[in-house]
N, C-alpha and C positions, 0 to 999 in steps of 0.2 A: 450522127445518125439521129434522126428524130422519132422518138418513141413514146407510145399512147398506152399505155396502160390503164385496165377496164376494171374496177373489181368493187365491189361492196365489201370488201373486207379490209378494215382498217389495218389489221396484222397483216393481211396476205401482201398487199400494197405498200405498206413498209418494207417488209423482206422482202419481196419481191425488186424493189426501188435500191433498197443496198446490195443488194446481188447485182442489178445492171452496171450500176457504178462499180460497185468494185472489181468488177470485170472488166471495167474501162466498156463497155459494150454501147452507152448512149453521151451524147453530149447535153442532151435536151429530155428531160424526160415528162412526160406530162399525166398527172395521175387525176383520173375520174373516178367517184365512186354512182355514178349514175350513167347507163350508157347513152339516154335520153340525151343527156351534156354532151359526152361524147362526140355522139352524133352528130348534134348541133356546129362545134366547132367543125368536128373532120369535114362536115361537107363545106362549110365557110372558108376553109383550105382547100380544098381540092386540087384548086387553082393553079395555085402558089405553090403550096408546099407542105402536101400533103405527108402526114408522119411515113416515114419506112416502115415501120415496124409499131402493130398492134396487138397487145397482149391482154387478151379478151375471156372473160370469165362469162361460164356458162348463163348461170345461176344465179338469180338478183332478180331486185323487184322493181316493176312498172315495168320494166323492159328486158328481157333476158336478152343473154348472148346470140341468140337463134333469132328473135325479133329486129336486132342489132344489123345482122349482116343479112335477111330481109329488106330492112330500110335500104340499103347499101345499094342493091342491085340495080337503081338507075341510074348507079354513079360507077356501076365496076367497069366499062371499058375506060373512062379516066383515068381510073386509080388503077387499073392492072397495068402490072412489072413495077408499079410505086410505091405499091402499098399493101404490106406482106403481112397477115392476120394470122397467129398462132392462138391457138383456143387454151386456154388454161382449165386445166377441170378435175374434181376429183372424183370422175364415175369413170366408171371401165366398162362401162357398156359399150360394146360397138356396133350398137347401134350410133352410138354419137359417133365415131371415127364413118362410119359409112354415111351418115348423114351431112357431116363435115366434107367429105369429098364433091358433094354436088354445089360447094361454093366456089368458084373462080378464083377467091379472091383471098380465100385459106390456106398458107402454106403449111400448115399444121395441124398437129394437138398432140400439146404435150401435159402429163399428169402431175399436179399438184402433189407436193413443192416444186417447181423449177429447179433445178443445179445447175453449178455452174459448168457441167460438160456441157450441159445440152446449152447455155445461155454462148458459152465458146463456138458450138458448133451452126449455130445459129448464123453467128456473126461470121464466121468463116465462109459460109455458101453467099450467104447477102454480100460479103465482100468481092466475091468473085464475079457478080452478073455487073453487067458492062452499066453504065452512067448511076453509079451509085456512089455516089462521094458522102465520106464524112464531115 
């Protein structure tokens, strides 16, 4: 499973990286700390082989997570059923869960630290939907 990880935090991005793995949950992991970069590659993929799995931080500079999947929207009928955006964040405002909802292309938002139930349960639904190989 090919997986994109978003965050300006050198720690949160480490943890975050040994948690996938040691969950067995990515074979490929790709870490950005700019989603500008991000962006750049995921849409150069699209094509081909776009990551499954995007694990995207709010919060950051030049381009936040909201600007992020903005850019996104001329690309999400492509990338929708391929490419699955979990928001990572440590606000509990829901305003952001309500606002996260009017993305297509978000299957989430889960609260900073990630664990490893939710990093299992993750991979357990993405398992189940049909032409998702690892």
């Amino acid at each position: 499973m090919k997986t994109y990880l978003i965050d300006d935090d050198d720690l949160g991005i480490y943890l975050t990286e040994q948690l996938l793995r040691a969950e067995g949950f990515s074979n490929c992991i790709s870490t950005f700390q700019s989603a500008t970069e991000a962006l750049t590659t995921l849409v150069g993929e699209k094509k081909a082989a776009p990551p499954d799995v995007v694990f995207l931080d709010l919060n950051m500079p030049v381009m936040n997570g909201w600007e992020f999947l903005d850019a996104l929207k001329p690309y999400q009928d492509e990338l929708a059923g391929r490419c699955h955006i979990y928001i990572l964040t440590s606000s509990l405002a829901l305003s952001d869960m309500e606002k996260a909802k009017r993305y297509t292309l978000v299957a989430g938002l889960i609260h900073k630290p990630i664990d490893s139930e939710e990093i299992r349960a993750i991979h357990s639904r993405l398992a189940g939907e049909p032409n998702n190989g690892e």
